[in-house]
Structure formats: structure tokens, C-alpha cells
N, C-alpha and C positions, 0 to 999 in steps of 0.2 A: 650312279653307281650300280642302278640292280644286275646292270648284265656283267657282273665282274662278280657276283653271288650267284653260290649254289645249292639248292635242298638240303637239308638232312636230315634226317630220322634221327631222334634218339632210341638207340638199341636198347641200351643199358644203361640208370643211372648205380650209379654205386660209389656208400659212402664209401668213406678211404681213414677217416677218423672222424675227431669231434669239429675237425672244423674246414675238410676239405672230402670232398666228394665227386668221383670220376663220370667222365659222359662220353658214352662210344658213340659217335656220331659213322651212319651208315649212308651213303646217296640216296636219294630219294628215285633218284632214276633208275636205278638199280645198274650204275657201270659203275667199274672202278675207283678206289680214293684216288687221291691227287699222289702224286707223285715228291717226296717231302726229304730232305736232308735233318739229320738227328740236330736237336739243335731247335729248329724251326716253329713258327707260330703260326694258327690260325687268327683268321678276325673275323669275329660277329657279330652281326646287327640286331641289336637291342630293340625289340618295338616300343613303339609309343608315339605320342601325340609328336615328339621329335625324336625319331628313331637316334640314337648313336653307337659308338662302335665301341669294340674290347678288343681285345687280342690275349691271347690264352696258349700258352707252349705245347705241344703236343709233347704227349709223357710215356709213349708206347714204344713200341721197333714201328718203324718206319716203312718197313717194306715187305711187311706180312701181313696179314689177316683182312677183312672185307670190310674196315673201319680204321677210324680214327680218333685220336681220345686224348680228351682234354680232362687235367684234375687240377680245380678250383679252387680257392679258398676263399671261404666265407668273409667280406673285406665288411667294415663296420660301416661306411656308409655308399657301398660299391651297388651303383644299378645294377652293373654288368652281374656282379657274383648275387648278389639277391635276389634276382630275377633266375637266376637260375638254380639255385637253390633250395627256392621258393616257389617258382610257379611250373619251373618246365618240368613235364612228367615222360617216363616210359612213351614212346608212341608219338609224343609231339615232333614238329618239324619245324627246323631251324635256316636262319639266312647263314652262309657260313664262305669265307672269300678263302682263294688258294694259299699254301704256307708262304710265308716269307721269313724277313732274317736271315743275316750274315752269319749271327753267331750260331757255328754249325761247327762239327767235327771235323778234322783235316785228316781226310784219310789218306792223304798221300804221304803220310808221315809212317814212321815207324819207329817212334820214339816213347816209351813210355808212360802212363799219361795218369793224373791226379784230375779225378771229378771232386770239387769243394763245394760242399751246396749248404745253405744256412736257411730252413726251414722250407717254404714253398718251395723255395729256388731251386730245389731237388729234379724238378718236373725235366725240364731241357737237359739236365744229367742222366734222368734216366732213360731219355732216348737215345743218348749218345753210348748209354752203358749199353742198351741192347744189339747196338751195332758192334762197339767194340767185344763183347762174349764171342762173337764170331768171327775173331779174326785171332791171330797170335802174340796180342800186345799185351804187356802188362797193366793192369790198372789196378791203381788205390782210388777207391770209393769212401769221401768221406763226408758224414751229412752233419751238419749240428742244429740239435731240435730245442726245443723246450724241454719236452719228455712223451712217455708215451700214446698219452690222450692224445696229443697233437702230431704224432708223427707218422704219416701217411706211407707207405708201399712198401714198408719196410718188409714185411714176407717176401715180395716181386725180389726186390735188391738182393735178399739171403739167397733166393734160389739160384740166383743169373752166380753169384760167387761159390756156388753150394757147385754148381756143374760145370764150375771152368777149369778145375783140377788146377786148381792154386794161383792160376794167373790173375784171376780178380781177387783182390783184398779189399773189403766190406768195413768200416765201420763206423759205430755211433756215438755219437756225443752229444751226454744230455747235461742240457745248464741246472734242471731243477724236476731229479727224479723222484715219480713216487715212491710208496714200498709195494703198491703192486709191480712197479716197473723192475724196483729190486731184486721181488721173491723172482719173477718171471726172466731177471737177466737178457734185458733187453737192450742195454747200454754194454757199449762198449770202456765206456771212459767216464767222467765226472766235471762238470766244469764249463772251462770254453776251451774251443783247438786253441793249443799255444806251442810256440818255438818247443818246447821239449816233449809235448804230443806229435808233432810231426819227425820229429830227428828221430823217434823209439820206432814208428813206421815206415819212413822211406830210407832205403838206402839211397848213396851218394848218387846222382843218376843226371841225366839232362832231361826232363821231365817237360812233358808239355799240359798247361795246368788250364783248367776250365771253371769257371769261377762265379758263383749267383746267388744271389743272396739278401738279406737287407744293406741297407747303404753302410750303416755302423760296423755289420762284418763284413762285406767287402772292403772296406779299406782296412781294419786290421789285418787280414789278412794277405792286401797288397803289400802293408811293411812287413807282416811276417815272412812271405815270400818270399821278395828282394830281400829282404835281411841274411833270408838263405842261401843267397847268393843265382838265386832262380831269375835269369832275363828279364824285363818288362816283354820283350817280344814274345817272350814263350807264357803270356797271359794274357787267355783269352776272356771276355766276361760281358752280363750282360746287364746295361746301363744305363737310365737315362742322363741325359746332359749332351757338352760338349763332348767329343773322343776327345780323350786324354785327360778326361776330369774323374775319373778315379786315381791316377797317378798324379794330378794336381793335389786334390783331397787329402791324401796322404802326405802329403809334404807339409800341407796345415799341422799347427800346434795342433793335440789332441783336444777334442771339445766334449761336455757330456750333450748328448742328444736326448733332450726330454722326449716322453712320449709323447703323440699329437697325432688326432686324423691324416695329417696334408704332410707335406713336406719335412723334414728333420730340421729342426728350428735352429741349427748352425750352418745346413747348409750354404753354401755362395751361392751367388743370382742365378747361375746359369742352370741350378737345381730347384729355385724357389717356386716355378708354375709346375713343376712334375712331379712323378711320385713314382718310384722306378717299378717294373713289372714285378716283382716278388714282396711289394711290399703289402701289408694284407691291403692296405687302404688305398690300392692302384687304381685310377681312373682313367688313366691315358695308355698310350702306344709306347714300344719300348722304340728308341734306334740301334743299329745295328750293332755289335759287339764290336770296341776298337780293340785294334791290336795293334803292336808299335809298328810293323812292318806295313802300313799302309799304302794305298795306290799313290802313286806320284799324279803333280797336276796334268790336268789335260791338254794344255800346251802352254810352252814355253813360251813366255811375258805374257801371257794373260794376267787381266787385272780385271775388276768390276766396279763399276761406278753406281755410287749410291746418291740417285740424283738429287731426291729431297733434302739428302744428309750431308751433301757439297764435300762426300768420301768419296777417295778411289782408294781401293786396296788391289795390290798385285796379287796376282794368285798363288800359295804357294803351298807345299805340302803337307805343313801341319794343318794347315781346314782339309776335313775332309769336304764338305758339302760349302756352297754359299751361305746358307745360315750361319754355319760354324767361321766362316771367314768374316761376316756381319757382325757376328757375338764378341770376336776377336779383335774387331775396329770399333767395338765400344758401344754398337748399336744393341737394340730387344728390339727385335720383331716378333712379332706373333706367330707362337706356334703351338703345336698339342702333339703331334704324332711321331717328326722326326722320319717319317718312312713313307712318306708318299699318301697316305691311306686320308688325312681327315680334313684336306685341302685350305685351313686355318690360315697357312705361311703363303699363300697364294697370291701375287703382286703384278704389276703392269712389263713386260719387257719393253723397253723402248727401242733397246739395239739392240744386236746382236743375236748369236746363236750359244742353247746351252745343250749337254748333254745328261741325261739322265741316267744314276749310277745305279738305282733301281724304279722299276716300270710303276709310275702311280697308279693307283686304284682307280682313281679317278682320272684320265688324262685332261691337263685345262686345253681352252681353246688356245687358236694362233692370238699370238700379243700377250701370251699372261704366261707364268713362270712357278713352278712349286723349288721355292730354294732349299727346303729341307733333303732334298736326294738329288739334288743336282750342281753341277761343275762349268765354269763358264767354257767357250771354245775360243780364245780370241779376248778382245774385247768386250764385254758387254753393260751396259746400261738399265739398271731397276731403278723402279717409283719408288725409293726407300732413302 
């Protein structure tokens, strides 16, 4: 993997509150950042005795300044966030791989647009908020925090809406304010967003909605939405699991989700090895943001045989990925990343040809297969 990393300096650390703190990562070579859609994540190699990986949303505009910039949150037993929280300083130099992710702004749209961000999750909204300030579309910005110790960029957020001459609407919702947050009227609202917090802010509209969060608010806010009569296709979010397992989620009876380092102790199997990227206690890689309108298969009667598992599944448009078509024939293969990056889902091809929906970090050699980002062509045959 090294040659798929590249330098960088940390410019600037800067906290952002009590428990998230920003890092301007600058080349070390001294050329240009990479090149990144709002939306997008870096990934960074962790050292140690067994180096591993993170991915972290880039939380800036995208296509200005002579850096890029990742804001953290301190996760309770996160390598990734303590290691940098803790040991990286001003001046150190980091492994750092190109952006990737799906879940990106659709600027070909001109439709306007609802950023829903539930705590961390803010970060990929406000890249996408910096792109949209520059253009002519409406946008409601809306973030729900705990309160203000813990709510990060909020001045950035006031300004980008402070100088868009009304097209950005801004605002906050806190579950459990202080009275310094009181005196200082830093909340917009009281509470959690609910059906008659969003009807008092949007008007009637065909809205395209961006959505990040923990698992427990993104799906309330999946029923909220749909309840609103807002498309599943016009939501976009970002997730781990199967695509289509927030929309599955949602359909479950409601469940309380006790607190817990790992996984949400209600979630279904296809949630129980992950822990999605805004959750504090993320340790893995997120997959790409589903959204209902997905690619069709890659060709007509493709199927996949799963030799060990004496399965054939036809290919068909709800999987997006092989894996996802695996998880759907009842199989758990081994995974961690969902994107190509941590080579985990890595297996024998015996036949056939696949295509890759996004370019692995690692590419395997000839005869081996990464199922998490790829699609069969044809027929094909895995050791699974």
C-alpha cells in the first residue's frame, strides 16, 4: 500500500470544542492537495507495530486553500482519534491516501437542498455547505448536537449563512442545553428535530436531503422524512452496512439502543462487525452512500457462484457490490472496509471476470478478488 500514500504536514492543529479538534494537513512535497468532491474522505495510516487505517471526512471547501482538513472526534477507545489527538503535534508528518466516497454533493442538480447532520456527522455537510454558499441554491443547514461544549464549527456554519443573503438557513438543535449555551443563545430549538421542527422550517419543496449522523438519528430521521412525503431516492447518507440498510432499519419496530463502545446492541447482523463513521467509537471504513437510484448490474444474467457455499446467486440490482449480493444469499464473509482500502474481504477467483466500481487501495494480484467494490462480468466463481 505505501505507494498509494502520501506526506503531510500537519499545518495546524485546532481544537474545534471539548471533544473534536481540526488538522490542516498540507503536502509535504510542497505541490497541490488532491483533488476532492465535497462529501469525501481521506484515509490514514496509523503507525505502529501493526500500522492500520482510519478514514476521516474532509470538513473544508474542497477547492480552495493549500490544505486539507480533517475534524475528529475524540472516540473512547478509537486508535485512530487518540493517536491523533494525543500524540500528533503542529509540524509532524503524516501517511495520508487520496479522497474517496460516493457520498458527495450532486452538483448537477438544482434542486434545493437539506444538510441533516447529528453531531460529528456535520463534517461531510460542511464541505458540501462550502460548495453549495457558491452557487444559487437554497440550503437549510441543520445540525443536532448535545449542546455547546460539544458542538464544533458552529461560528464557520453562522458565517457561510451570515453571507449568503438568505439563501443559507442555519440552524441548531440542542438535546440538553447549558445556561451558558442559554445566556449566549446558541441554540436554535430545544429538544430532538421532529416532524413539526422541520414543517416550521421547510417550505413545501422537492428537496434533495444529505443525511449523517449516528445510526439511532439517522433512522429517525429516515421515517421522519419519508413520513414527509420526501422520496427515498432524494436521500442521500452516509452508512455502514448493506445499501439499503437504513431503509431496512427503519421499517424495524422501534428499539431503545443502549449505550456501548461497539455496535448499537439492536442492530441486525449486517451492522454487528461495524460501527458507522460518525459514530464516536468508529474504528472501521465507512461504504459509499446508497441512494435508491443505483447503478444497474453489469450485465445481463450474470450470476456468481459461491463455491465453498454450493450458492449461485444471479446478479441483480439490488446488490450493489458482490459482498452485498453474498450478505443477501445468507452468507458473512469477512469484511472491515466496504471500499476497497483494507483488503479483509479478499478471496480466490476461480473463474471468470469482475469489474471494479471503485479502484482498491491496494490492487490484489491476478486470481484473487476484493468483493467489497466489485461487480461480476458474466459468470463468475469465488472460494466462498
Amino acid at each position: 500500500m505505501a505507494n498509494a500514500f502520501r506526506r503531510f504536514r500537519v499545518a495546524r492543529k485546532q481544537p474545534e470544542s471539548s471533544v473534536i479538534t481540526s488538522f490542516y494537513l498540507e503536502p509535504e512535497d510542497g505541490g497541490p492537495v488532491w483533488v476532492a468532491k465535497p462529501g469525501q474522505y481521506l484515509t490514514l495510516r496509523i503507525p505502529g507495530a501493526n500500522p492500520v487505517l482510519r478514514t476521516y471526512s474532509l470538513s473544508c471547501a474542497v477547492d480552495t486553500g493549500p490544505h486539507h482538513r480533517i475534524s475528529v472526534k475524540r472516540e473512547v477507545q478509537g486508535a485512530g482519534s487518540g493517536w491523533l489527538h494525543d500524540h500528533v503535534a503542529e509540524g509532524d508528518v503524516i501517511e495520508v491516501a487520496a479522497p474517496r466516497g460516493s457520498f458527495v454533493l450532486d452538483e448537477n442538480s438544482d434542486r434545493p437542498v437539506l444538510l441533516l447532520a447529528g453531531g460529528v456527522g456535520l463534517t461531510p455537510l460542511l464541505s458540501m455547505l462550502h460548495r453549495l454558499a457558491a452557487t444559487d441554491r437554497r440550503v437549510w443547514f441543520i445540525h443536532a448536537v448535545e449542546n455547546g461544549d460539544v458542538h464544533a464549527l458552529h461560528d464557520e456554519v453562522a458565517a457561510l449563512a451570515a453571507a449568503s443573503q438568505g439563501r443559507i438557513t442555519a440552524r441548531n438543535v440542542y438535546r440538553t442545553p447549558t445556561q451558558a449555551d442559554r445566556d449566549a443563545g446558541r441554540f436554535d430549538a430545544e429538544g430532538i428535530v421532529d416532524r413539526a421542527l422541520l414543517q416550521s422550517l421547510l417550505p413545501i419543496d422537492n428537496y434533495q436531503v444529505y443525511l449523517c449522523g449516528p445510526t439511532p438519528f439517522m433512522v429517525a430521521m429516515w421515517r421522519l422524512l419519508t413520513g414527509l412525503g420526501i422520496a427515498p431516492d432524494r436521500i442521500a447518507y452516509e452508512f455502514f452496512g448493506k445499501g439499503g440498510s437504513l431503509a431496512r432499519l427503519a421499517e424495524e419496530k422501534p428499539a431503545v439502543v443502549a449505550p456501548a463502545p461497539h455496535s448499537p446492541a439492536h442492530a441486525p447482523k449486517s451492522l454487528a462487525r461495524l460501527e458507522f463513521l460518525t459514530d464516536p467509537d468508529a474504528r472501521a471504513v465507512p461504504e459509499p452512500a446508497h441512494i435508491a437510484s443505483a447503478a444497474s448490474p453489469a450485465a445481463t444474467g450474470a450470476e456468481v457462484v459461491f463455491a465453498r457455499s454450493g450458492i449461485t446467486a444471479p446478479w441483480n440490482s439490488a446488490s450493489r457490490t458482490i459482498l452485498e449480493l453474498a450478505e443477501a444469499a445468507g452468507l458473512e464473509p469477512d469484511f472491515s472496509c466496504r471500499e476497497g482500502i483494507c483488503n479483509t474481504c479478499i478471496c480466490d477467483l476461480r473463474e471468470g471476470e469482475l469489474e471494479y466500481i471503485s479502484d482498491p487501495l491496494d490492487p490484489p494480484p491476478a486470481g484473487r478478488a476484493l468483493i467489497c467494490c466489485s461487480r461480476p462480468v458474466g459468470r463468475v466463481v469465488l472460494d466462498l
